[in-house]
N, C-alpha and C positions, 0 to 999 in steps of 0.2 A: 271272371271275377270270383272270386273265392268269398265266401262265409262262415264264420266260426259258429259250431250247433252247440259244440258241449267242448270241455277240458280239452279235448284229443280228437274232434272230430270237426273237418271242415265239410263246406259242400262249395265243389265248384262250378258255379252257374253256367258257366259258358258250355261244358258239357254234360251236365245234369250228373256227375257224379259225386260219391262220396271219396274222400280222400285226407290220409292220416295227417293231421297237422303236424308232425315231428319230422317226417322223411318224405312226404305227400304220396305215398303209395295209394293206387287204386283200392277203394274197396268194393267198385260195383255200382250200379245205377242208382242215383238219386231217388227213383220211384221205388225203390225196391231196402230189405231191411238190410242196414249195413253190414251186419254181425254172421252174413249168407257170406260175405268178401276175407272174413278173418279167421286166424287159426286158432282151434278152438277146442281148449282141454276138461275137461272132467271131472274132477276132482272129488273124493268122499271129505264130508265134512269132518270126517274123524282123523283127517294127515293134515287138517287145519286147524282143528281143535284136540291138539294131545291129550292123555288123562296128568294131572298134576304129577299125581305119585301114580306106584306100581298099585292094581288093583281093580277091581270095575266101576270106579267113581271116575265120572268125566264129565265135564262138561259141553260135549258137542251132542249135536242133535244126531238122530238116529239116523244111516246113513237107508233105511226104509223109506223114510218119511221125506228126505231131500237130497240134492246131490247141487254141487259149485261148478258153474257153469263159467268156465272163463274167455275173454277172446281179447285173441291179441294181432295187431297188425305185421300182414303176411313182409312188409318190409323193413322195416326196425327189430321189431320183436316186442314192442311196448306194448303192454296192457291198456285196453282200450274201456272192458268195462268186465263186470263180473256179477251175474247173474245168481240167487239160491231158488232150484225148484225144484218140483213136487218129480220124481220119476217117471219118467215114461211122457212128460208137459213140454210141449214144443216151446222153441224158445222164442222167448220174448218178442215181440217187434213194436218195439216202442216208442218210435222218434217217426213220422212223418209225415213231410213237407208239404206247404203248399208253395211249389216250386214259381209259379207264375206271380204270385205274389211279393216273393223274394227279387224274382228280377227286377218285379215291377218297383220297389221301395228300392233296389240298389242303383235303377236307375235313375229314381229322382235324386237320391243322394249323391249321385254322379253330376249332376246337370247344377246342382246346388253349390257343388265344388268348383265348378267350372265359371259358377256365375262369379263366388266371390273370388276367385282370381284374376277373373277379367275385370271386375268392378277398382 
């Protein structure tokens, strides 16, 4: 049984994985950070932030001070999420689960289903 975590991202209980809700490609273990399972670009914040005009007035941040961390699912190609950090700052692991817990609450809501359909 599948669970929706964020926009793009499901977790499917039965086998404790993460997996893309658009094309359900594997992203890697549920206990583990999903963003390890996705393909994952780099980006300076200076080819996201152009300067207006010709000149050295801009508006991006110093591409010293941070870099755009993007990841996308290895089987669609969608944009999963998109991370700004400090150089050389490992990335993020943000999202997780308390997997027993999930089961546990999808399986009352299973059994809840079941009662009012029988009832």
């Amino acid at each position: 049984m599948k669970r929706r975590i964020t926009e793009y991202l499901d977790v499917d209980l039965d086998v404790s994985e993460w997996q893309c809700n658009r094309c359900g490609a594997s992203l890697g273990p549920a206990s583990q950070n999903y963003k390890e399972g996705c393909l994952i670009a780099q980006r300076s914040p200076e080819e996201i932030w152009r300067p207006l005009v010709d000149g050295p007035v801009t508006f991006s941040f110093h591409p010293g001070w941070c870099r755009i961390v993007e990841f996308y699912c290895p089987g669609c190609g969608g944009m999963l999420e998109v991370e700004m950090l400090p150089p050389g700052h490992p990335i993020t692991h943000d999202i997780e689960l308390d997997l027993d817990a999930l089961r546990a609450r999808a399986g009352a809501e299973q059994a809840e289903e079941q009662a009012e359909i029988g009832a």
